[in-house]
N, C-alpha and C positions, 0 to 999 in steps of 0.2 A: 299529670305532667302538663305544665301550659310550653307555650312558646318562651316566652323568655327562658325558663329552666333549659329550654331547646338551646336556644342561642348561648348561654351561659356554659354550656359544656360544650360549644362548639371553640369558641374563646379557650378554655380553660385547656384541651386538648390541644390547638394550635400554636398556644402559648408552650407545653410541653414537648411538643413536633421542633418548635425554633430551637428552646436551649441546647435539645439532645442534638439533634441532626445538622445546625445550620451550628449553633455556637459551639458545640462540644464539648457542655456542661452537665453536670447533673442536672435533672428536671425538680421543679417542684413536686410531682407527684412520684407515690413510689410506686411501682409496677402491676400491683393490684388497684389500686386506685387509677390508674391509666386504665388497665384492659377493661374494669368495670364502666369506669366513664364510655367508653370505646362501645361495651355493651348497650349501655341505658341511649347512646347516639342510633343506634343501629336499630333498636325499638321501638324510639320516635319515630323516625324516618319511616317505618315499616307503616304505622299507625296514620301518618301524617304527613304522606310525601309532599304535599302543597307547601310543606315547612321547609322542606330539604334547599340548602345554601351551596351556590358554587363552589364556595370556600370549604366546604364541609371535609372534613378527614377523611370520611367514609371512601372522597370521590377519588383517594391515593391511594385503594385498596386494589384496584384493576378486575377487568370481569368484561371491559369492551372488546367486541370484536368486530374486525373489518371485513368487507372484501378486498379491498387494495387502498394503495397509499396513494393519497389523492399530492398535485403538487400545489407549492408554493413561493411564487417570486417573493426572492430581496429586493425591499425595496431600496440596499444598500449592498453592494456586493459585499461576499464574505470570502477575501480575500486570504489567501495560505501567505506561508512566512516564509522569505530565502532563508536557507542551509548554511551555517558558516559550521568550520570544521576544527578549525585550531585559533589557536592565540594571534597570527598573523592576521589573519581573516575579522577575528574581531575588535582588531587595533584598525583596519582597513574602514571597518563600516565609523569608525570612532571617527578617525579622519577626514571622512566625505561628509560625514555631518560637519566639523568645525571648518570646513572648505566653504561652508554655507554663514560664517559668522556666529555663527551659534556654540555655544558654552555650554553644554549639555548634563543635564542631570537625566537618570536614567530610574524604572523601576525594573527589578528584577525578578522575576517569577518563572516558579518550575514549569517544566514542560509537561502536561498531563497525557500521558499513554491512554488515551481514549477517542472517542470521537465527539467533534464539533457539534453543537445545540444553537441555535435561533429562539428566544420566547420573544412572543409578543402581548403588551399587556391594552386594555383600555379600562381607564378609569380605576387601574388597580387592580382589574380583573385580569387572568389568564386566559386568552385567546385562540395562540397557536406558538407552536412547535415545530421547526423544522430542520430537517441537516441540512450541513453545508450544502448536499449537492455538487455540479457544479460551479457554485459561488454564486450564480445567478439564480436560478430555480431548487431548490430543494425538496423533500416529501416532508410529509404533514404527519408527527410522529405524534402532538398534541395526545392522545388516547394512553402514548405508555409514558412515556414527562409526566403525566400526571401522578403517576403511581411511585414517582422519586419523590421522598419524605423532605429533601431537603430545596424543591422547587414550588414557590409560595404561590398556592392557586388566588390568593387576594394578597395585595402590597401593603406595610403600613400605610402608606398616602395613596390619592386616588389619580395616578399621574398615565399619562399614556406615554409607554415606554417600549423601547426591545431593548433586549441586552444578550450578551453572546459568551459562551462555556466550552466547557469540557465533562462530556459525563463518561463517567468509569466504574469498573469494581475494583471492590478493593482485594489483595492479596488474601486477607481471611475469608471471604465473601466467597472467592473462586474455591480455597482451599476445602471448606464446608459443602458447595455446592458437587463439587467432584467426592467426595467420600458418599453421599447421599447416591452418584450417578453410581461409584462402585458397588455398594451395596444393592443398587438394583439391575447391575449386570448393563449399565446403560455407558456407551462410551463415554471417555475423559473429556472437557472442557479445556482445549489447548492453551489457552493464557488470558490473561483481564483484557485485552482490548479485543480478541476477537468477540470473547464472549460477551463484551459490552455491547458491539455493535449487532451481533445476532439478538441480543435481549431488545433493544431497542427499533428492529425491525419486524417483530414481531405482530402479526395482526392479532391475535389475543394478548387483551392487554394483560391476563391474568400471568402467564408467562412472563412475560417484562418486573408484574412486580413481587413473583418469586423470586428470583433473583438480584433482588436488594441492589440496584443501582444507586448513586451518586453522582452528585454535580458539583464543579467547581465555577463560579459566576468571575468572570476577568475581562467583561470589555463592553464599554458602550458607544456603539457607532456613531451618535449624535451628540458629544456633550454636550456642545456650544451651544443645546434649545435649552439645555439648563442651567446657563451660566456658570459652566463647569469650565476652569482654564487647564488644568494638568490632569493627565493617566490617573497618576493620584490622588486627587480630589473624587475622580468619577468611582472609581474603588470603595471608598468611604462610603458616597452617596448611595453608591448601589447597597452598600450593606446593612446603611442605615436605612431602606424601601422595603428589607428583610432577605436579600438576597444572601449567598452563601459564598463570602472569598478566603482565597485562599491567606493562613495567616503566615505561611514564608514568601507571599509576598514583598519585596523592599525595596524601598525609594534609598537608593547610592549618589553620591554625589562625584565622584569621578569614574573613568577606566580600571585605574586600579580597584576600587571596590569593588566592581563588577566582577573581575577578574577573581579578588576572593572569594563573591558569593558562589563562583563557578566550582571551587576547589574546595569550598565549606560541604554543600550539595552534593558536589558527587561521591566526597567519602560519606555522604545521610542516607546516601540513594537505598541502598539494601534498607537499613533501618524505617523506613516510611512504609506505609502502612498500604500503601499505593502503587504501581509503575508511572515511574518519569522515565524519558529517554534524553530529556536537555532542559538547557534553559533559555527564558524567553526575553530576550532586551528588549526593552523600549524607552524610544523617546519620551519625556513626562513634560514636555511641556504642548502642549497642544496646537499652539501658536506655529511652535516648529513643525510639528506634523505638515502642516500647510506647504511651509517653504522646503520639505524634504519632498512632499508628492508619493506617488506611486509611479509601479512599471505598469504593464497590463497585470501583472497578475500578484505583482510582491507591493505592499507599502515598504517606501525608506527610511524610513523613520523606527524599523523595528528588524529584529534575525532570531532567528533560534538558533543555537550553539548546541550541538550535538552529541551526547557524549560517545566518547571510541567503544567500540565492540567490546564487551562484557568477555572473559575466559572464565573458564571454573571446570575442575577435576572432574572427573569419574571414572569408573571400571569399566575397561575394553571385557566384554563377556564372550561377544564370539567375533566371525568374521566370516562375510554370506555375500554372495557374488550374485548380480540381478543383468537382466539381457535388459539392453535397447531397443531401440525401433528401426538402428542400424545393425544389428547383432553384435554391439560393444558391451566386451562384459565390465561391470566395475561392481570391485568391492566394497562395501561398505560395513562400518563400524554396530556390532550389535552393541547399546550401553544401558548400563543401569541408569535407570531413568533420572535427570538432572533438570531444573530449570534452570534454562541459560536465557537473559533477557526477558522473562515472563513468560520463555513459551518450556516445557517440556519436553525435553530433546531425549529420545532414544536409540532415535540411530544418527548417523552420521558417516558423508562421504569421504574415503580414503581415496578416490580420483583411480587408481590405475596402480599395478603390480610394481615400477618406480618408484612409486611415493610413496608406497611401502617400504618397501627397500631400505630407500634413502632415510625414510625418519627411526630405521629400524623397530618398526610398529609390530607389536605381538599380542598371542590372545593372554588375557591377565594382565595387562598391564593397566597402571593407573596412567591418565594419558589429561591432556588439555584441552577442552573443545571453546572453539570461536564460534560465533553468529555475531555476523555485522550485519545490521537489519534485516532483512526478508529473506538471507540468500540461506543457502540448505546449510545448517551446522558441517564443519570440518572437524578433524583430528589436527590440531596445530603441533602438536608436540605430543614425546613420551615424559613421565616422570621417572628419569631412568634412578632415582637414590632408592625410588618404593619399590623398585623388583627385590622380588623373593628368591627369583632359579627356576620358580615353577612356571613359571610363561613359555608359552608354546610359540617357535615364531614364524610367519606367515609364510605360507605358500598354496601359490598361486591354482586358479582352478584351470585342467586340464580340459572336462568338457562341460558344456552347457548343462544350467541348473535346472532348465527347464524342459529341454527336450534330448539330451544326453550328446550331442552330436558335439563330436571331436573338435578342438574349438584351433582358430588358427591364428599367426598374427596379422597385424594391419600391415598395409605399407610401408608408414611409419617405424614399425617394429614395436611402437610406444604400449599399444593396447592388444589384447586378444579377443576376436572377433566368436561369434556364433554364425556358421556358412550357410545354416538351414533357414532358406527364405519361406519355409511354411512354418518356422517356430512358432508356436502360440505367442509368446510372450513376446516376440518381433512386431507379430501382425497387433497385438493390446494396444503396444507402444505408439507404433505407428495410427491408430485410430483417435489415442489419447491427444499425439500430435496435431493430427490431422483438423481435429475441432476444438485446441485453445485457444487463445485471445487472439493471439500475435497473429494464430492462422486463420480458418473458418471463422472465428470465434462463434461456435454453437453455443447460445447458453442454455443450460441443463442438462448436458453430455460428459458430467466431470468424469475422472480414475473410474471411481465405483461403479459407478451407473455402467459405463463402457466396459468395463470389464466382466460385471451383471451379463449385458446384453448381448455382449461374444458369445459368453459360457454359454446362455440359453438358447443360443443360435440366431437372435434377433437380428443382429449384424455381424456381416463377416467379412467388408473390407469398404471402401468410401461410398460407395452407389449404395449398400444397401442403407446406409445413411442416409438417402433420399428417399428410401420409400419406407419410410417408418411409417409415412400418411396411411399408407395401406392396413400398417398392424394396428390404428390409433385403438381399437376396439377391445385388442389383445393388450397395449400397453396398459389402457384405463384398468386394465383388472391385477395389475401387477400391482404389490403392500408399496405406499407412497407416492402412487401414480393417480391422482383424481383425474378431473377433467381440465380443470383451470389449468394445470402443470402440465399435462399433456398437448393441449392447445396453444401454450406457449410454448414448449417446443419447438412443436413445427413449426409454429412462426418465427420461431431462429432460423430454423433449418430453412428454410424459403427463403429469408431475407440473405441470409449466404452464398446465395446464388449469383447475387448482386455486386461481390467481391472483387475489387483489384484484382489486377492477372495479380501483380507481386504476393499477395497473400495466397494465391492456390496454388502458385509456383513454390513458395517456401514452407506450405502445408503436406504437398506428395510426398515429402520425403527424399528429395532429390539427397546422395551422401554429401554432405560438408557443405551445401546449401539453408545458411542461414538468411533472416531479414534483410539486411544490407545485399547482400549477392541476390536474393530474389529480386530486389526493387532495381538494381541494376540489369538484369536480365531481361526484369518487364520493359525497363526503358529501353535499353536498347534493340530489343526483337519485337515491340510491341503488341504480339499475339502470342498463342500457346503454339500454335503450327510454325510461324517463322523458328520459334525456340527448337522447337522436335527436329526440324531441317536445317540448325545447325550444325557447320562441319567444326571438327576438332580444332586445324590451323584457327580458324575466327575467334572461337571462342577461349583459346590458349591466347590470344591478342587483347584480350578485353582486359581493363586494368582492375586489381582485385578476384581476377580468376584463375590463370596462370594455368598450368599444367594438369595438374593432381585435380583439380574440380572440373577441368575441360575435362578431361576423362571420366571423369565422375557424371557427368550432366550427357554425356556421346552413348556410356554404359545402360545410362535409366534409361533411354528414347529408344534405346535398341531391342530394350526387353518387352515382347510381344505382349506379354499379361499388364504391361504399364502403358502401353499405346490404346491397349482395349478397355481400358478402364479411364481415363482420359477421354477417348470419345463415348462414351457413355455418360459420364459427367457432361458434357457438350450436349449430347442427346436431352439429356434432365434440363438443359436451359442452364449451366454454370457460366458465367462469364470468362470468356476467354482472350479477351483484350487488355490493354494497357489505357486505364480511361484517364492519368494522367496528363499534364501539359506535356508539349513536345518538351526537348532539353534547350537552355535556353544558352544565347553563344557572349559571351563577352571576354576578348582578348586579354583583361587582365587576372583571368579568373579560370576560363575552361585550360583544362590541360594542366593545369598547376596544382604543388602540392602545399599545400595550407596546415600550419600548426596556430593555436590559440591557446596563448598564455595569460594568467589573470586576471582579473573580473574587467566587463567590458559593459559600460553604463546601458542600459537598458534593452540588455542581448543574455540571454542563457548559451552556454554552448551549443548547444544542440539546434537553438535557432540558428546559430554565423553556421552550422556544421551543414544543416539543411540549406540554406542559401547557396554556401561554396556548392556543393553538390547539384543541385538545382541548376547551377552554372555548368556542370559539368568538368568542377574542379575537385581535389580530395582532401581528404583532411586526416592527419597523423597525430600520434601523441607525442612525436619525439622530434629533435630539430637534427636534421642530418646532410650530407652535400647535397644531398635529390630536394630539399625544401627548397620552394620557391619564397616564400612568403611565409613572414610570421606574425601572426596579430595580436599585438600587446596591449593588456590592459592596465590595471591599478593593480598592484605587486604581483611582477610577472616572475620573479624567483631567475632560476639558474639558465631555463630556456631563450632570455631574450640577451644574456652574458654569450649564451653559446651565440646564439642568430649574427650579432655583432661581430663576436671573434671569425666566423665561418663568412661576416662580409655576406649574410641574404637580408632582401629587404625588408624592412620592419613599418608595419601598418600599424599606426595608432589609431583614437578613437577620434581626432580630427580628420586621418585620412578617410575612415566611414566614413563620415561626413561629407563629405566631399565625393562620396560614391554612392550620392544617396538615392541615386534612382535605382542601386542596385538594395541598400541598406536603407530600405524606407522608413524605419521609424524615425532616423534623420531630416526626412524632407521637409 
């Protein structure tokens, strides 16, 4: 066997790699002729490694492994896409473009339920692989990219290029890989895009390409070095270089089409082979990109249209009541397992013994579950025409599931409580609280691990959290504990120390003290002891706290096991200050209640939301006689009808302007 016979089946297999995976045709070879060629490669290679080619098949089979993911700047940022949600919103974006003189034609393309990819190429060759990341910096995933069949490690031409995707699994792909985990007793793979993103993070690339990922190629940051003038043209180009696009791809020529391809799409959604969760508008002429610009973080020239939350049936089986971290019990739904949106839904929260009640929810029934993106699947409804008779209907648990203690109600009357503050399953919650994102954020402390390390006695309330240092010797010998994971850790657990008062205030558990009420409490007491040495009157005065949480917040500082555990954290070095700015004062802004309607040019809510606050102003979702101020954007709907009728003052995106030392992006 010489070299050319090398190169000749290196050809002949790449050639078979494009039609199957990239174009979606038969191959010229049949399948014994493939694995064989695949063999006779794999022999050279062995024989003749001085022969072996970048380009080579072989190098898509994975077997590399890392110690960590090194990173990698854009050297173009890789900017995300605003959210529009209905038809109004995308007649809104239509219109700020032709506000600009421009006549637009649009391409239309799915939204791929995966995660974002960077390749970089020189001279044709495959270089590097990165995620999004931040948009700035991402990780260098190059080792498992390799191992997708349909990312071409050499271009037809020798051009230096990046170009930017979508890589996912497909529906069959998960559905085969979860029968394989069942059979070996190994847990479920919860839906295509987690499991993309775990395949793809993997430091064995051998992992990554057992599970058969895919790419969809949709964007070239650069056209203009190719004399490329529209979205459209760069598409072509790319897939004439060998790249892999998507073929419901479509160049429309008005709104309305757009609008159809919206409505074609979503009733294909289930039928595709893939999860979409929307679709992706863009401008196509490239010229316009320029005169649309970007915000910091959205291009204007582009949105993604989103489709509404997915419903779909199944059988209510049981109905199993779980303690909090307050001792609130709530029921939730046991179900015969369904995917709803890609993910595998078998239980589902029924909120509270009302919302029982009221949807008259029983065990047997066939019932309608929601998930609108991320949030926990609901029981939306009964299918009250499928009852048989034999449905049993709810009632309510009398004492706790967990520790049997007679259970009481809230204040409220709404919910019923577990009173036993030594509950196992109080103190779990509260741990589980204590180091998620919002709070501590500990990373490596998920449910399981925390709940692990209870049962085993490793921790058994926030302090022993900090001296896990002590056990690192005992952890390293625990199934899934090395070294590397252990040491990262505590290096969470250390840098945690270093926290906002507002995050260790909204971490303790304080009852009815969420994020916003923390960050208001840090601000305004600036330490953890000014807080403990408030009285009831003051902090019944504080706006957003009122009664029920001043009591709430007088009850925790009283309880001697909560004081002592507190300064021990202090002890451990936790930061106990407010290392925020002071609050800052502007008469037409602090004291005032602020509502924002409508899209507002180059401001998210959340940014005017932070700003008004920042002021020492608030911000509401409803316009009522207490609204001072209403800030209107581009289709502000029924809230700036009322603002007008009720006679409060109405702040346009001139009037920002004009307050731009408060609203800087104006200045």
């Amino acid at each position: 066997m010489n070299q050319e016979r090398y190169n000749e089946l290196v050809e002949l297999i790449k050639k078979a790699n494009y039609e199957y995976h990239v174009l979606d045709n038969a191959t010229t070879l049949t399948d014994e002729e493939y694995d064989n060629y695949l063999r006779q490669l794999y022999e050279i290679e062995e024989k003749h490694p001085e022969w072996k080619r970048a380009d080579s098949p072989t190098n898509q089979i994975g077997g590399v492994i890392l110690d960590k993911f090194e990173k990698i700047t854009h050297n173009i940022p890789m900017m995300s896409l605003a959210d529009v949600f209905n038809e109004g919103e995308i007649r809104l974006f239509d219109e700020r473009i032709r506000k600009e003189g421009i006549n637009p034609k649009y391409v239309c393309e799915l939204k791929i339920d995966g995660l974002s990819v960077s390749l970089k190429y020189e001279k044709g060759n495959l270089i590097s692989a990165a995620t999004r990341g931040d948009g700035i910096v991402g990780e260098n995933i190059t080792h498992n990219v390799k191992t997708i069949k349909q990312v071409p490690l050499k271009l037809n031409e020798p051009v230096d290029i990046e170009v930017r995707g979508e890589i996912y699994i497909s529906k069959k792909t998960l559905e085969d890989l979860n029968k394989t985990r069942e059979k070996n007793g190994e847990p479920l793979l919860r839906n295509c895009r987690n499991t993309a993103a775990g395949s793809i993070r993997q430091l064995d690339s051998s992992i990554a390409a057992k599970r058969k990922l895919e790419v969809w190629i949709y964007h070239l940051p650069n056209p203009e070095d190719y004399g490329i003038k529209t979205h459209h043209e760069a598409l072509e180009y790319m897939k004439k270089l060998g790249f892999r696009t998507n073929p419901n791809n479509k160049l429309v020529n008005n709104l309305d089409e757009v609008l159809e391809y919206i409505e074609e799409k979503k009733n294909a959604r289930e039928s595709l082979p893939y999860d979409i969760d929307g679709v992706v508008i863009k401008l196509d002429d490239l010229a316009a990109h320029e005169t649309m610009g970007n915000t910091i973080r959205y291009p204007k020239w582009a949105v993604a249209y989103k489709f509404p939350a997915l419903e779909v049936q199944t059988k209510l089986l049981d109905i199993i009541f779980t303690v909090g971290r307050t001792g609130q019990i709530t029921p939730n739904a046991v179900l015969e397992p369904v995917m709803v949106m890609g993910s595998l839904v078998s239980r589902a929260t029924l909120h509270n013994a009302d919302y029982c009640i009221a949807k008259d929810i029983r065990i047997g029934d066939t019932v309608k579950i929601i998930k609108a993106g991320d949030v926990i699947p609901r029981v939306e409804s009964v299918v009250m025409e499928a009852r048989t008779g034999n449905e049993r209907p709810f009632v309510m648990a009398t004492t706790c599931p967990m520790c049997s203690a007679k259970l009481v109600p809230s204040k409220s009357g709404v919910d019923m409580l577990c009173p036993n503050e030594l509950c196992p399953k109080r103190n779990i919650e509260s741990l589980i609280h204590f180091v998620e994102r919002k709070a501590m954020n500990i990373i490596g402390l998920g449910e399981r691990i925390i709940e692990d390390f209870f049962n085993m006695g490793i921790i058994s309330d926030f302090v022993s959290i900090y001296h896990l240092d002590l056990k690192k010797e005992e952890l390293m010998e625990l199934e899934g504990f090395g070294e590397k994971s252990v040491t990262k850790l505590l290096e969470s657990i250390e840098a945690s120390k270093s926290n906002n008062l507002d995050r260790l205030i909204y971490a303790i558990g304080i009852k009815g003290i969420g994020e916003k009420n923390a960050k208001i409490l840090a601000k305004k007491y600036r330490t953890m002891q000014n807080l403990i040495e408030a009285n009831y009157e003051e902090l019944n005065q504080i706006d957003d706290i009122g009664p029920i949480l001043a009591e709430s917040i007088c009850a925790f500082f009283k309880n001697e096991e909560n004081l002592n555990i507190i300064s021990r954290l202090k002890d451990l070095g936790l930061n106990m200050e407010y290392q925020g700015e002071e609050e800052k004062y502007d008469e037409r802004i602090t004291g005032k209640k602020f509502v924002i309607t409508g899209t507002i040019e180059d401001y998210s809510r959340d940014e005017l939301k932070e700003i008004i606050e920042s002021y020492g102003g608030k911000t509401s979702d409803s316009v009522s006689k207490s609204t001072n101020v209403v800030i209107v954007g581009d289709a502000p709907g029924s809230k700036a009808t009322k603002a007008q009728e009720l006679n409060i003052e109405i702040w346009n995106q001139e009037k920002l302007k004009e307050l731009n030392e408060i609203f800087d992006k104006y200045a």
